[in-house]
Each structure stands twice: as structure tokens, then as C-alpha cells.
C-alpha positions in Angstrom: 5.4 -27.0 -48.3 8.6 -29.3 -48.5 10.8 -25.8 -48.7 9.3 -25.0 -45.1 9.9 -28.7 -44.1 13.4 -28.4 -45.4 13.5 -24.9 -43.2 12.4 -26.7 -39.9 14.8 -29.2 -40.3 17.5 -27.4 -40.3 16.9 -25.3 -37.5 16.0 -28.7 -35.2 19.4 -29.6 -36.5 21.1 -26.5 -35.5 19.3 -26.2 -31.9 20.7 -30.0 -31.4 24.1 -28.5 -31.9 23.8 -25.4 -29.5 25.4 -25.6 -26.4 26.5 -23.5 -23.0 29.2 -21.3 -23.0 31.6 -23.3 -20.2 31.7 -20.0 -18.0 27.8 -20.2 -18.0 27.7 -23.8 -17.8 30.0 -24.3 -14.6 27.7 -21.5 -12.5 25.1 -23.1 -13.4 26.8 -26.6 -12.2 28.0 -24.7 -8.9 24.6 -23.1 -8.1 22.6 -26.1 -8.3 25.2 -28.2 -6.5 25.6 -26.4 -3.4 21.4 -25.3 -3.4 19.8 -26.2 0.1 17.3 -28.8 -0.6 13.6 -28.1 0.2 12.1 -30.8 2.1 10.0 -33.4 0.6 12.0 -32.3 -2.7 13.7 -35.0 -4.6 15.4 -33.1 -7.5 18.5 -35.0 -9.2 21.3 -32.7 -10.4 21.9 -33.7 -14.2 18.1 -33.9 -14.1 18.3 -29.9 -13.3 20.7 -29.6 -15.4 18.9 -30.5 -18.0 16.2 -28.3 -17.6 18.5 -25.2 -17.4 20.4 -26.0 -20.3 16.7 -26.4 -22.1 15.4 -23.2 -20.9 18.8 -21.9 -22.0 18.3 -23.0 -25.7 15.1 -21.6 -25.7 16.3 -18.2 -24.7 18.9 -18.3 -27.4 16.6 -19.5 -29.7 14.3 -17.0 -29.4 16.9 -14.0 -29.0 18.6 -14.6 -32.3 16.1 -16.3 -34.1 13.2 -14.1 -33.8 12.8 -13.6 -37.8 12.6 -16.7 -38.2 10.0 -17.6 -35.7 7.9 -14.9 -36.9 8.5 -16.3 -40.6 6.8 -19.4 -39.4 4.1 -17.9 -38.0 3.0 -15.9 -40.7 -0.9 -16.8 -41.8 -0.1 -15.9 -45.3 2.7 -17.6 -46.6 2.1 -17.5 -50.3 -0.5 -14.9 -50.5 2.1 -12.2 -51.3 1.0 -12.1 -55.2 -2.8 -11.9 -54.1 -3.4 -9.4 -51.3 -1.9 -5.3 -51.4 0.1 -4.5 -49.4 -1.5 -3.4 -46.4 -2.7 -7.1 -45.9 0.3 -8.3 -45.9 2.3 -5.3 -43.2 -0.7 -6.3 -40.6 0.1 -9.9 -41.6 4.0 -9.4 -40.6 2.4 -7.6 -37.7 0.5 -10.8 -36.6 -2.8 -9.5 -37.5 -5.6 -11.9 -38.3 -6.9 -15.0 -37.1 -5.3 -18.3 -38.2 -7.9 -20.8 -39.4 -6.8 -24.1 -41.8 -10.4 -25.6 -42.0 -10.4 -27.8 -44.8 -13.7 -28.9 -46.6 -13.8 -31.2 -49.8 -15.9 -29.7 -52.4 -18.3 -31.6 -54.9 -15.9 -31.3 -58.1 -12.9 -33.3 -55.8 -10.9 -29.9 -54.8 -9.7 -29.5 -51.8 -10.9 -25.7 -49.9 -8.5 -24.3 -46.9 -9.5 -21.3 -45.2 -6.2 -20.7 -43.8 -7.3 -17.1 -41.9 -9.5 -14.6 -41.4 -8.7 -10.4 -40.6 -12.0 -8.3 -39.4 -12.8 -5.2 -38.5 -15.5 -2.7 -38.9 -14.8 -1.6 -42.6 -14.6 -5.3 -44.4 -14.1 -8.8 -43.3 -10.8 -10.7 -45.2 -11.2 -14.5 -45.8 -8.0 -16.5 -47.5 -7.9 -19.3 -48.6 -6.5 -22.1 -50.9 -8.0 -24.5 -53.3 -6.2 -27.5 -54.2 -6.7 -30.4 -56.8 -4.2 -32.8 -57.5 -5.7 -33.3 -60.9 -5.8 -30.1 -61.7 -8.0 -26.7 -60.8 -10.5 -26.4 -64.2 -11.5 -22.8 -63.5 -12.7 -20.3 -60.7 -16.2 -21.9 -61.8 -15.9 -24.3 -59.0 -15.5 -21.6 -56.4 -17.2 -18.4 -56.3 -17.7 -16.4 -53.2 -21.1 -15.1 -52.5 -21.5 -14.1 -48.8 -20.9 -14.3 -45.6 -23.7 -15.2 -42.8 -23.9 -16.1 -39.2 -25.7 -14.6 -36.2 -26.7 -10.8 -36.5 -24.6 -11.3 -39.8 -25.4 -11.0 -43.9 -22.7 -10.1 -45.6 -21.7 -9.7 -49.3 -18.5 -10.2 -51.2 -16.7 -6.7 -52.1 -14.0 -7.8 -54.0 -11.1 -10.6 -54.3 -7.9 -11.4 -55.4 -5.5 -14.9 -56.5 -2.0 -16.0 -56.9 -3.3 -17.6 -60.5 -6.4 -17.9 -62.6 -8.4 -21.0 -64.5 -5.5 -21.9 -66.3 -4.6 -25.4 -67.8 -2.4 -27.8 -65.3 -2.7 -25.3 -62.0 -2.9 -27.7 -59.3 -2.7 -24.9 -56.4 -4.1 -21.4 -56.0 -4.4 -19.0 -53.1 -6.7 -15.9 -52.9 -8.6 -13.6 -50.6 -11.9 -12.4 -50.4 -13.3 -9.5 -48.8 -17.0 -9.2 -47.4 -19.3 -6.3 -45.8 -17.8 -6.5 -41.9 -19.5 -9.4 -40.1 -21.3 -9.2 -36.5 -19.0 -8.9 -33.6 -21.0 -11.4 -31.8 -21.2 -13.9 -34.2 -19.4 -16.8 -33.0 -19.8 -19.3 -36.2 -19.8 -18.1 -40.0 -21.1 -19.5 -43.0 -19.7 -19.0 -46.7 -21.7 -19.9 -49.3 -20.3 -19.9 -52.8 -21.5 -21.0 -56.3 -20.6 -23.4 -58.2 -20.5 -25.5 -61.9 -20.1 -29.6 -61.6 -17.3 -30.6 -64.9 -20.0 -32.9 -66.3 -22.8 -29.8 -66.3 -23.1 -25.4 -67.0 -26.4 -25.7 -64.3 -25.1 -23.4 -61.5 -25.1 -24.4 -58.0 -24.7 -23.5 -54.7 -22.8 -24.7 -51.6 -21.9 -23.2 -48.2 -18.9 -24.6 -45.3 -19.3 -23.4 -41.8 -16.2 -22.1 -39.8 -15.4 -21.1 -36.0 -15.4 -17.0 -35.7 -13.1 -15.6 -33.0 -14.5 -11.9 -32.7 -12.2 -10.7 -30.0 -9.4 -10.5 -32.3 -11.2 -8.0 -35.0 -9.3 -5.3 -35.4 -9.8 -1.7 -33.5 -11.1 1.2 -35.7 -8.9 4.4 -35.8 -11.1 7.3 -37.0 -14.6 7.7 -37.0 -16.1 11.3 -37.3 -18.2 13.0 -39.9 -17.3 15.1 -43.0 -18.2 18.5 -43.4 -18.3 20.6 -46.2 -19.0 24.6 -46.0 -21.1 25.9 -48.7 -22.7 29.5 -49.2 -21.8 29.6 -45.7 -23.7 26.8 -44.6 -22.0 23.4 -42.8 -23.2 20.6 -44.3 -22.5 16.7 -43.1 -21.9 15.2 -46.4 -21.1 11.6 -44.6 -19.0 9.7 -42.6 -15.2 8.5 -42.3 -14.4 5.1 -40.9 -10.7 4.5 -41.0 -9.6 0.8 -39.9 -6.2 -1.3 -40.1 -7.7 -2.6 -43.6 -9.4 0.1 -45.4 -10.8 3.4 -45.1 -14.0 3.9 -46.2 -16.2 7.6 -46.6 -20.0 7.0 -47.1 -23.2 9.0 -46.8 -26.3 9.8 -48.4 -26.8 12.4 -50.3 -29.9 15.2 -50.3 -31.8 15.5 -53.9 -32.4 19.3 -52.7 -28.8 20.1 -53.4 -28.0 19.2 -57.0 -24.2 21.1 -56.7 -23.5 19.9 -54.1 -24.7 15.7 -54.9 -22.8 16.2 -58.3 -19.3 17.4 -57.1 -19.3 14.6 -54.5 -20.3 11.8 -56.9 -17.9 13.5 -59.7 -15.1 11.5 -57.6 -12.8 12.5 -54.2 -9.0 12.2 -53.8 -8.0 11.1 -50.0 -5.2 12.9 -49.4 -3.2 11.6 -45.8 0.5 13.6 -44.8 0.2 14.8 -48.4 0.3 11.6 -50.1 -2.4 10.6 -52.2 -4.4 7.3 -50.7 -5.1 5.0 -53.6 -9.1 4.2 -54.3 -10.3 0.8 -54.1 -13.7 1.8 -55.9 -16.7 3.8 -55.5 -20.8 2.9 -54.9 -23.8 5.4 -55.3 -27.3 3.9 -55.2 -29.5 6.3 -57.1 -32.9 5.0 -55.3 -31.6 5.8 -51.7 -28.7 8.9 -52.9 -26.4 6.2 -50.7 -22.8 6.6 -51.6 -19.3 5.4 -50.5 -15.7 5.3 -51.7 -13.4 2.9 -50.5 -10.1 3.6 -49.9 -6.4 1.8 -48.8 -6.0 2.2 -45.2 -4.2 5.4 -43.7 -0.5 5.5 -42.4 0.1 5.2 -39.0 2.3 8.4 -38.2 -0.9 10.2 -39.6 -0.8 14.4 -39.3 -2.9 15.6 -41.7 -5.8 14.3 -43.6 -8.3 15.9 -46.4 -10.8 15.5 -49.1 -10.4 17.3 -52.8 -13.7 17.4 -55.0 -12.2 16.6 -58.2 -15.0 18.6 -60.3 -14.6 21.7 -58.1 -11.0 21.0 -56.2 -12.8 22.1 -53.2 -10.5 20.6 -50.0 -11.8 19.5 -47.1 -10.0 19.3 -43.8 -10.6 16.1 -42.1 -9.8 16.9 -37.8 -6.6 14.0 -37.0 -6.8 13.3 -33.0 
């Protein structure tokens, strides 16, 4: 925090030293001088003057320091060891929605959810807990779900700059959750939780303002296909969003090949280029499955499916 304050400070010194190239500065004196008053307008010169040359700044500083603004308004500053990558390209992008709710949980450490990204694949909380005498372990915070109106949604996975270890005083994190109601306006996390003095586990919950209109838009969405003995079968669905891309379906107990070639594992496969797997889920009960992969590249031409027990492709349409 006091490198950023340090960062500020120097630009608010080097904006108080900007000024006017003279050329510039003596149009802008001759313009305003010899401008026909409107009536019932009192304006005083070096008063204008004043204003131009702050507009002026203003455009500078925004023409040559654009980096930097956008450095200051990143959402994640010091997430970069936690999320992959793709989190942190839409974060450079200006994806997300920043947050910085605060809540005080019950062992004295500080929660921040500093910002949210949704769309219709996963919902992305961040976040930082903070103690000044020290973190004891992730016992004190674990993620559960996420609930609100139209909205029940569990915890997929997660990530942090550090774990449960002695003297850590600060750690950042994300978690992910099943995608969340678009017209839910108000969230709920609830989390477990162990006191220092007891091992009886708990469980708490903060409540946080949702802004749905900034979810993120979903690129593909179309069914996969596979052809066999001549016959087209719909083996599930693609769902490609900013975040992730995720193939799910449920499979038929009447075709036994077919069920054990899709469950035997699939590569993604997007301009060539293998997609990297976040994991896999197949409920035996229902024959639900899904595979979750990294999100797709933007210049996208060509995507497909291999069965790794048959190395059967499958051409996935790209509009």
C-alpha cells in the first residue's frame, strides 16, 4: 500500500510542475481576451485561464499517462500469484466489478472483497484477509457458497498468494462459484470457520451489493455432436465465456461405447493449440458430466474435441 502511496505522490508532484507550452499559452491568452462577452456573464480572465490551463493538464495527463492510470485502476493489484492468467488479461482489460467491502470476522481478521467477475460459466470472488497479529491458517476462512435471489451457488475451486503459514499477516485469493442469478441484486457468502480457542466448526455468512449488468457476455453456445455408425448424436453442450469454457451433458446408459470414450477424458483443441483442463465431474446417478476448461483465444478459427480413448475428433462450428 505505501509503494502505491509513494506512486501517487509523485505523479501529484509532477502534474504540479506541468505547464503550457508559451505558443499554446498566449492563444489561449489572446482568445479569451478579445471573446465578446455574453450578457448576464461575468467571467474574469485569469479565472478562465485557469480553467483552460486545468483542462489542459488533464489532457496531457491522460495522453501520456494512460499506463499509469490504468495501473491504478486495476481491481487486482496483488492477485498476480493467485489467479491464471486469463483472470488477470480481462483484469488489465477492465473486466470485473470493483467491490472493497470490508467485514470483521469472529477470530479478529479483517475480510475485503475487493471484486467480483461473472458470467454464465462461473462467478470469481477476490478477496484479502488481513490480521495484524498474524493469519493462523485458512481455518478461519473457507468458502462454501454463494446465495441471493434465484441464486445457490457452490464453490468450484480457489486460489492464494500464500498459505497457513507462521507470521503471514496478509493474503489475497480468489474463489470461483457455480454462475449466480443475473437478477440478483444482493449476494451472500457463507464460509466456515474454527475459533483459535476451539476445533468445533462454524459457520458465518457477509452480504455484498451485486451489479449484474456488468457480467460478462458469453461467446459460444451450441451443442456437440458426435457421428457414430452413422448416427448424429448430441453428446452435450459448449458454453464458452471470457473466464472459462465449459462442455457438459448427460450421458445415455443405452450406449456403453459411446458413455466410456467421453468419460475416458477430452482434449479442447482451439487454432491448434491445446486448451489446458481445469478438471472434470461425472455424476454416476444422473450420467451428468462436464469438463471445464481455460477460456478460448479471441482471434478463434478453429475449434475441436479429441476422445482420448478412441482419438475420435470432433469439429466444433466457430461463427
Amino acid at each position: 500500500m505505501n509503494n502505491i502511496e509513494d506512486r501517487l505522490l509523485e505523479e501529484k508532484v509532477r502534474l504540479n510542475e506541468l505547464s503550457a507550452p508559451e505558443e499554446l499559452e498566449a492563444r489561449l491568452r489572446k482568445a479569451l481576451n478579445t471573446a465578446v462577452p455574453r450578457k448576464k456573464a461575468r467571467w474574469n480572465v485569469k479565472r478562465s485561464w485557469g480553467i483552460a490551463a486545468a483542462i489542459l493538464v488533464v489532457l496531457l495527463f491522460a495522453g501520456n499517462q494512460y499506463h499509469a492510470l490504468a495501473y491504478y485502476g486495476k481491481m487486482l493489484l496483488g492477485f498476480g500469484e493467485a489467479v491464471y492468467d486469463t483472470l488477470n488479461e480481462l483484469d488489465k482489460q477492465g473486466k470485473g466489478q470493483a467491490l472493497n467491502e470490508r467485514f470483521l470476522l469472529e477470530d479478529g481478521t479483517t475480510l475485503t472483497i475487493n471484486g467480483l467477475m461473472s458470467d454464465e460459466n462461473q462467478f470469481i470472488l477476490y478477496y484479502t484477509l488481513s490480521n495484524p497479529n498474524g493469519l493462523r491458517s485458512y481455518d478461519g476462512f473457507d468458502p462454501i457458497g454463494i446465495s441471493g435471489f434465484q441464486t445457490d451457488s457452490h464453490h468450484i475451486r480457489s486460489g492464494a498468494t500464500s498459505g497457513p503459514t507462521g507470521g503471514v499477516k496478509e493474503t489475497k485469493g480468489y474463489v470461483a462459484f457455480d454462475p449466480v442469478s443475473p437478477l440478483a441484486k444482493k449476494l451472500t457468502l457463507s464460509y466456515g470457520y474454527k475459533l483459535p480457542e476451539s476445533d468445533q466448526r462454524r459457520e458465518g455468512q457477509v452480504t455484498f451489493p451485486y451489479r449484474p449488468d456488468e457480467a460478462m457476455s458469453t461467446k459460444i453456445k451450441q451443442s456437440v455432436k458426435v457421428t457414430v455408425n452413422g448416427q448424429t448424436i448430441i453428446i452435450g453442450t459448449i458454453t464458452a465465456t471470457p473466464t472459462m469454457t465449459l462442455i457438459e451433458g448427460t450421458l445415455q446408459a443405452e450406449n456403453e461405447q459411446l458413455n466410456e470414450a467421453v468419460l475416458n477424458g477430452m482434449d479442447l483443441i482451439a487454432n491448434g493449440a491445446s486448451i489446458s483442463i481445469f478438471g472434470s465431474l461425472w455424476q454416476p446417478q444422473t450420467g451428468a458430466y462436464s469438463y471445464r476448461y481455460d477460456a478460448l483465444p479471441e482471434n478463434l478459427q478453429s475449434l475441436e474435441l479429441v476422445l482420448k480413448k478412441t482419438g475420435d475428433t470432433v469439429q466444433i462450428p466457430v461463427k
